[in-house]
N, C-alpha and C positions, 0 to 999 in steps of 0.2 A: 261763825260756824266752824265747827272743828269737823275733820274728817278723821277715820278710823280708817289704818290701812289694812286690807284682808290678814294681812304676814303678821300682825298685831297680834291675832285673837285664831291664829291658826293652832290645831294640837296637832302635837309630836308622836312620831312612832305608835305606841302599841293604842293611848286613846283615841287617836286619828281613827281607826282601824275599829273603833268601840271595845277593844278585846279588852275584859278584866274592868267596866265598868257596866252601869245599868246606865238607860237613859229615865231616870226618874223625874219624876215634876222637883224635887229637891236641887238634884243634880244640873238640868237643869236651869233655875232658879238660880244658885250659886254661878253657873257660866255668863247667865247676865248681869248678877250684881259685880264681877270679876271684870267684866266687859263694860260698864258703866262706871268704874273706878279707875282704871286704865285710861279711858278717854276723859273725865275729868279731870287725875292728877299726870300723868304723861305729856298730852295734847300742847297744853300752853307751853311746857319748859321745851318740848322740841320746837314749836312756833318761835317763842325764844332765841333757842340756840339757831336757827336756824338764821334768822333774821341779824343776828349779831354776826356769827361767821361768814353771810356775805357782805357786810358792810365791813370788815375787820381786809375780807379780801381786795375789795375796793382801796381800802387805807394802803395795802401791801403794794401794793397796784400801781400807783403813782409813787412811794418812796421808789420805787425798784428804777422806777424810768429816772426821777431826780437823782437818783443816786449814780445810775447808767451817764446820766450827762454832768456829771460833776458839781452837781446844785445839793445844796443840805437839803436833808429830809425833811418833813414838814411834820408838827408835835400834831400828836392828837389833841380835841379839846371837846371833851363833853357837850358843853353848851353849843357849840358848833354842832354838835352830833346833834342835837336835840332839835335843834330847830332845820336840820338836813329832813329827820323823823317827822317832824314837824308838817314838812312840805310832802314828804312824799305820802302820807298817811292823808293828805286835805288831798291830794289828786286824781288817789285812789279811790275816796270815799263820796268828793264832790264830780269827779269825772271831766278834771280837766287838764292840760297838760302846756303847763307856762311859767316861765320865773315870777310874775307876779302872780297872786291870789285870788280870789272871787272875793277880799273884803283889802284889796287895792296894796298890799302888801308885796314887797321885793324882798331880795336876799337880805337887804340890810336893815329892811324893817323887823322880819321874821330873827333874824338873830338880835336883835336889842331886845326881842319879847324874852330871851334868858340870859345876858350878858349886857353891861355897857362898856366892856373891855376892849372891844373891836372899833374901829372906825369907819371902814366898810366892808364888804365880802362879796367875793368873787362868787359863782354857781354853774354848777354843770349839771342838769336833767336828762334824765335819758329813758324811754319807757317801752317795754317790750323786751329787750334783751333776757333770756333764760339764766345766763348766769355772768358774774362779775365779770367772769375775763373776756365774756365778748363784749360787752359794756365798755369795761377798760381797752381792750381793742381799737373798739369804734371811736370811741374820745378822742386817739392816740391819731387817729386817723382824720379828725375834724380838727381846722386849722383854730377856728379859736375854743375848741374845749382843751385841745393841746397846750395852749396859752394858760390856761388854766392850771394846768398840771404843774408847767416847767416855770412859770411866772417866779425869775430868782427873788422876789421881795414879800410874797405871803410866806408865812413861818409857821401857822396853822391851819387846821382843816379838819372838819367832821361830814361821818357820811349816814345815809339814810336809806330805808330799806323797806319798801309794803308790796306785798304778792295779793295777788287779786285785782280788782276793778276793770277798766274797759282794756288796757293792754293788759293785760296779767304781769307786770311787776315794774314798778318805778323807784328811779337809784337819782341819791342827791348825793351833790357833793357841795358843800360851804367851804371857800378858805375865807383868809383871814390874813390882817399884815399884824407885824407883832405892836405888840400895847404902847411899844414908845416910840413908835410911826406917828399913832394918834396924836400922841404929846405932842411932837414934833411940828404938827401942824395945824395947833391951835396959838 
């Protein structure tokens, strides 16, 4: 369900005012075909962008702190992303809130469902925070999501992002050790 904000489909100066227009069945007509075009092609791309630049802020989030204590950054990785998406999107929508799934699934199952480059992955859930940096805050602040963050031997990580459901918004976070870990230990 999309919502339309007032500020969307508000008019400016003189037609606010109705000066210099008629209010015709025409007229109108056109203000809702105009209002019904804006929320179908608008809606999604700010849902979109929105959901991307808080998970992008997330990402910024933890390099800043690894960087802060003299640990490499961690690469982004899609497939990580996708299955961070993955969980936060089932938590949301099934109303539950846990590293494992309602279909018995952990971080390291949910990422082999797009990847078998990884060998295991670390996860941070967190649900209810309004926005990334108090998320990121609180992590910073919980002794093993911290572990998480600064952990010197994951090299990747992807993050996840859905508004709505029983807490209004849940944030993933997958890492990852790099692909010749795996090698390493088989």
């Amino acid at each position: 369900m999309h919502r339309l904000s007032a500020s969307s489909l508000e008019l400016k100066g003189a037609a606010a005012r109705g000066q210099g227009m008629t209010t015709t069945p025409s007229f109108l007509t056109r203000t809702v075909i105009v209002a019904v075009l804006a929320l179908l092609t608008s809606a999604p791309v700010t849902v979109a962008s929105s959901r991307s630049s808080k998970e992008r802020a997330i990402r910024l989030c933890v390099n800043d702190e690894r960087r802060a204590r003299g640990l490499v950054p961690l690469q982004y990785d899609a497939d990580l992303s996708r299955a961070a998406r993955l969980h936060a999107d089932d938590m949301r929508n099934q109303g539950f809130f846990d590293h494992q799934d309602p279909q018995g699934r952990g971080p390291s199952e949910r990422v082999a469902l797009f990847t078998d480059r990884f060998f295991g992955a670390g996860e941070n859930i967190y649900a209810g925070p309004r926005t990334a940096s108090a998320a990121c805050l609180d992590w910073m602040a919980s002794p093993g999501h911290r572990a998480n963050f600064l952990e010197p031997d994951y090299r990747f990580f992807g993050t996840g992002f859905a508004a709505g459901g029983r807490w209004g918004t849940y944030w993933v976070q997958d890492f990852a050790y790099a692909p010749e870990a795996a090698d390493a230990q088989q």
